[in-house]
N, C-alpha and C positions, 0 to 999 in steps of 0.2 A: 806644889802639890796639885794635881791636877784631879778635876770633879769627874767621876765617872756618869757620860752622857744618859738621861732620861730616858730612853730606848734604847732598842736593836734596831738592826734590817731586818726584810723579809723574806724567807727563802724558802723556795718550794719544796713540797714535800711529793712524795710520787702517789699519785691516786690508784688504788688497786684494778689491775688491767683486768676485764673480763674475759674471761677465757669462752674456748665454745664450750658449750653443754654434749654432753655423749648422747642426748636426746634427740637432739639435730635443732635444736633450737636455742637464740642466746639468751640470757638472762632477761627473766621478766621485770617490768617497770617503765619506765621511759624514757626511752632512749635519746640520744643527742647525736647527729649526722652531719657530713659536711656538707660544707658551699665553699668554696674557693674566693673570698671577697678582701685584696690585699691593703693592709694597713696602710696612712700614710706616715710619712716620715715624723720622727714624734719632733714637737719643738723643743729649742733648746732651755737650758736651763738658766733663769737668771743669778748672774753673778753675785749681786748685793743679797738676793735669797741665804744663798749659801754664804755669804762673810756674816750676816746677821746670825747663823746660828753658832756660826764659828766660835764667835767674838763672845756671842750671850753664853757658850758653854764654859769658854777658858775663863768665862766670868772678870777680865783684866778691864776690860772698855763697855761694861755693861747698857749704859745710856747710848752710846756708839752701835750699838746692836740692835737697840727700840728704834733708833732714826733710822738705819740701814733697810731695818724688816718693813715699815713705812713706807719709805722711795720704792723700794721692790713690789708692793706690792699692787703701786701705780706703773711700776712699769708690765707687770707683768699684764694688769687687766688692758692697757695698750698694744700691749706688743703680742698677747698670745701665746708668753712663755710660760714654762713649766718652774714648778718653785715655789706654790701656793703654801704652800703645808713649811718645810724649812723658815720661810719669812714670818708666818705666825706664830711658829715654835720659838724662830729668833727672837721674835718682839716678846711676848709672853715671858720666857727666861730670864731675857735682860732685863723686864721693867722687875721680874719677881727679884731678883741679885742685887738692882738697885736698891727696893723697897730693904732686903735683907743687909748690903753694904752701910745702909744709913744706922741699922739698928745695932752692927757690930759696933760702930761709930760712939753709937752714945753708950751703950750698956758694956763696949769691950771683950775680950775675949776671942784668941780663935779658933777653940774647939768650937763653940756655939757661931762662929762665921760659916765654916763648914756642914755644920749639921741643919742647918738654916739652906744653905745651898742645895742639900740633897732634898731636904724637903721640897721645897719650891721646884726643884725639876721636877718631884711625884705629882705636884698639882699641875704645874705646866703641861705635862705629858698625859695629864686624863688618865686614860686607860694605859697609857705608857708607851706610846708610838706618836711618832711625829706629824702622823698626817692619822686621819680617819676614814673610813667611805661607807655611805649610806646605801640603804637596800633602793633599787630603781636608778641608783647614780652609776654612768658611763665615766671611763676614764681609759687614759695613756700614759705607760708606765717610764720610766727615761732607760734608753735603748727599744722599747716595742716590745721587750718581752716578758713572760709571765713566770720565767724561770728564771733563778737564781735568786740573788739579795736587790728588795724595792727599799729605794728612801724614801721615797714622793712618788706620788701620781698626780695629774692634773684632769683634773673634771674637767671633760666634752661634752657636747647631746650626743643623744643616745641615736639618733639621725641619723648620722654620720659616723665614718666608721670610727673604731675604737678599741682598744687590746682587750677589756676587759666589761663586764656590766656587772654591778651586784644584787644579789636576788634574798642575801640574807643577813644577819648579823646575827649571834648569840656571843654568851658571856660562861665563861668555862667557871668550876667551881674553885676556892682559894684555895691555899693551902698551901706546901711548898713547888717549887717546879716538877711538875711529871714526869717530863724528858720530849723529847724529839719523839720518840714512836707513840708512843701514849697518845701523845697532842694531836698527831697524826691519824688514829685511829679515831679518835673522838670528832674529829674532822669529818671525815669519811661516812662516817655513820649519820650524823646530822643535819651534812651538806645536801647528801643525798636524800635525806627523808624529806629538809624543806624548800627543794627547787620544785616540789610539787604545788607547794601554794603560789608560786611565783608564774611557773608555766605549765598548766593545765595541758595542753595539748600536746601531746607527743608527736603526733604528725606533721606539726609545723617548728617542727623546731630542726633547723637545718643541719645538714650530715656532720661536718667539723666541726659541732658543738662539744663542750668536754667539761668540766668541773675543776676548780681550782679552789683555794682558801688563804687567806692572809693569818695567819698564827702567831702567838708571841714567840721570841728569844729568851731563852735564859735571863739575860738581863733585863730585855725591858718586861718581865715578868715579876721582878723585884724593885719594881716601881709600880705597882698595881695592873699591869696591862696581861687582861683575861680576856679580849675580846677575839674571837674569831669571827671573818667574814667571807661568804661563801661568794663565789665567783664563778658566772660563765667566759669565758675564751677557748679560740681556737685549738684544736687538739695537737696541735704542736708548737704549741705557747708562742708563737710569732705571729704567726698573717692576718691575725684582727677578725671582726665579725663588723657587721654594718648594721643598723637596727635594731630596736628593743627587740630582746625575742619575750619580754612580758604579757601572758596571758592569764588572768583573774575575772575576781568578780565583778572589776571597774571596766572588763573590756568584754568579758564575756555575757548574752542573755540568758535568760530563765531558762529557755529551753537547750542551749547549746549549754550550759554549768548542770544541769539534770543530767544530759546524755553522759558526760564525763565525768562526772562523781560517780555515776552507777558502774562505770568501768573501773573508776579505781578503786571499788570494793574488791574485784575480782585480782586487781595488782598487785594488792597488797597479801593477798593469800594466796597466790603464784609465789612473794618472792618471800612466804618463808617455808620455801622448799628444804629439805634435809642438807647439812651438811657434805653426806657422801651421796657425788652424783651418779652414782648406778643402782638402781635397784635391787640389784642381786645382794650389794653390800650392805644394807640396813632395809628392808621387807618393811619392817614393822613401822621405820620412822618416815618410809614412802606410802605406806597406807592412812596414816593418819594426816600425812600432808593431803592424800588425795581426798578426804573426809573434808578436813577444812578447806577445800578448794569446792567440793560440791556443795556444802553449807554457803561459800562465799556468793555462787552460783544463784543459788537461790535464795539472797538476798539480791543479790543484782537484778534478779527478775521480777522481782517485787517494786525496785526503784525504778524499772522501767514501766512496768505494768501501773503503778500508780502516778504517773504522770500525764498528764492533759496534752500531748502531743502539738503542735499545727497540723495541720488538714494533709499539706503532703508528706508529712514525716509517719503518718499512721500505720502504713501498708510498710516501709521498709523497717520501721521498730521493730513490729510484730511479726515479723519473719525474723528477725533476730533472737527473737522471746522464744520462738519457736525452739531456734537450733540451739540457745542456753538450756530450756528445759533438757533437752536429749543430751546433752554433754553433760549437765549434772549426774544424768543417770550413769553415764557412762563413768562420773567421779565416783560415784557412790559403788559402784562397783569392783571398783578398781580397789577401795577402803575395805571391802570385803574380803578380794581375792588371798589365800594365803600361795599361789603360785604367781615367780617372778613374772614367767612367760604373758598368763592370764591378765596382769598388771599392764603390761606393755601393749597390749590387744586393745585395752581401754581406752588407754592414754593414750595413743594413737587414733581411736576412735573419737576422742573427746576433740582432740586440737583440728582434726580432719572437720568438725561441726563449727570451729570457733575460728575459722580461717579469717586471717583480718581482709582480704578482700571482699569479704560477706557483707560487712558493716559500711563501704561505700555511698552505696545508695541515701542507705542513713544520714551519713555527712553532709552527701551532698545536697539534703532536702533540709538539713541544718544550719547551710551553711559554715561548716567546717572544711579543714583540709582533706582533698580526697586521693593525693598518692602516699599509700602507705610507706614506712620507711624503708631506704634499699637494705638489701641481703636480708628481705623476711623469707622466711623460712615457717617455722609454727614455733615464733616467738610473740612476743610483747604482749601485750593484754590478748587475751585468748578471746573477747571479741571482738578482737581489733583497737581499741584505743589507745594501746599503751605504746611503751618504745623497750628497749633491749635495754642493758644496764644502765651505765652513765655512761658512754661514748666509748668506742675502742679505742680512743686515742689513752697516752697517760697525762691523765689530770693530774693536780699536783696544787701543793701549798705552798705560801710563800710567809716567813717570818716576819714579824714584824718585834 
């Protein structure tokens, strides 16, 4: 009888492509862009890794499986292989099956041998996957890619290049399995909300950036494993990135976390734009978007206007302050208008005042990034801070 294994794999799940906007601009928020920076060849995986989990799982040579996940795991820290996470799983498994074969031993029985064994792989397996990864940890998946089924990854720096870096972790609710789309949806919505606390600037975050996520399986979801972990890589899950793209409050100052908090009030009521992207099609649920956009407006003007600037940042703020005031107006009118035409005359008016090349000078007396991201148009934060959706590429989740 063979013990059904402690986990899944992980497989990706497709990240909703953003499409353009009939407005002429893409979706507001912050976007992720490429750089062309190619992986290196991942290392290989070690051997005894993999007979340790083998062995601990068929449960026959348990003790055989704690020494095995041991050697491996000196050779791997030697040698630079990949196999971290299977050797630990190994060892873990096998000393638990030992601790459990002893106990069949003296008390007997093998229904209670078996039920003992599934137990101990729910605790072995934590969350119920074989490897874990933390939010700021860099890694290399075995093949380089970020699509299809992950066993293991091997933690890099974050330096050098790498398939993958994480920016987040959450713990999904219990219950019985959701499904494949569920998981995936709840993914998408979350991932995306917290790469904001992770990477503050939109304009430095290079073109080929994309959004990814590690999710349970079926199975290893009836082992307790609810953990989803969001993931930046390349937007076609192979050619790596190079470098944290982490920007916070541990890397960011006063003054440059001021400047970009007050834009992301404005991002976050850009992106809960209506449903239906024409206005002709719902009037009513594009006038109260633009209500809440001029309200966002001036709050952002407030966050800018009560902060204590540096000395050269003063003159290019407040010519900023300036063209926010006037594009509020222009929202607030638009929240008025009951003619589509009159709407669009606004809206138009308002993005033509909040042009992100306006906000340059800003930056660059900030010291922030100062080329705004390619193919702007009169997107991303409407005074320039922000970025277009989550990347055009398709981001995607991978099971675990």
């Amino acid at each position: 009888m063979e013990t059904p294994p402690p986990d899944g794999p992980r497989q990706p799940q497709p990240y909703p492509p953003q499409g353009p906007d009939p407005y002429g601009y893409r979706p507001w928020g912050h976007g992720w862009y490429p750089y062309n920076n190619p992986a290196p060849a991942p290392a290989p995986v070690n051997g005894l890794a993999v007979g340790a989990l083998v062995l601990s799982l068929l449960c026959f040579l348990p003790l055989v499986g704690l020494v095995l996940g041991a050697v491996a795991l000196g050779q791997i820290r030697r040698k630079g292989e990949r196999g971290k996470g299977m050797a630990i799983a190994g060892m873990v498994l096998s000393g638990t099956g030992t601790v459990i074969l002893a106990l069949v031993l003296t008390v007997g029985g093998a229904a209670g041998f078996w039920k003992g064994v599934e137990e101990g792989a729910r605790e072995a397996g934590g969350s119920g996957s074989t490897f874990s990864v933390d939010e700021g940890e860099c890694f290399d998946t075995e093949g380089g890619s970020l699509e299809g089924m992950a066993y293991d990854v091997d933690e890099v720096p974050c330096e050098g290049g790498h398939d993958a870096e994480v920016f987040a972790n959450f713990e999904m609710a219990g219950g019985g399995f959701p499904g494949d789309d569920a998981i995936t949806d709840i993914a998408d919505d979350k991932c995306y909300t917290l790469r904001y606390a992770y990477a503050v600037d939109a304009w430095a975050i290079p073109h080929d950036v994309d959004i990814y996520y590690f999710t349970p399986t079926r199975d290893s979801w009836s082992f307790g494993d609810r953990e989803v972990s969001c993931l930046f890589g390349n937007v076609d899950g192979k050619s790596g990135l190079t470098g944290s793209l982490r920007q916070d409050r541990s890397s960011l100052d006063a003054d440059q976390l001021a400047y970009l908090e007050a834009a992301r009030v404005l991002d976050e009521a850009m992106d809960s734009a209506p449903g239906e992207p024409y206005v002709e099609d719902d009037l009513p649920g594009h006038r109260k978007w633009a209500g809440r956009v001029s309200g966002a407006l001036a709050e952002q003007i407030g966050m800018l206007r009560g902060h204590e600037w540096p000395e050269g940042a003063k003159k290019p703020v407040t010519t900023i302050v300036g063209d926010l005031e006037s594009a509020k107006e222009e929202w607030a009118k638009a929240a008025k208008t009951s003619d589509v035409d009159t709407f669009y005359e606004h809206y138009g008016a308002a993005l033509d005042l909040t042009d992100a090349k306006k906000t340059v000078g800003a930056r660059k007396a900030l010291d922030l990034a100062t080329t705004p991201p390619a193919e702007y148009e009169y997107e991303d934060e409407s005074e320039g801070d922000g970025g277009g959706g989550a990347g055009d590429g398709s981001g995607g989740g991978v099971e675990v």
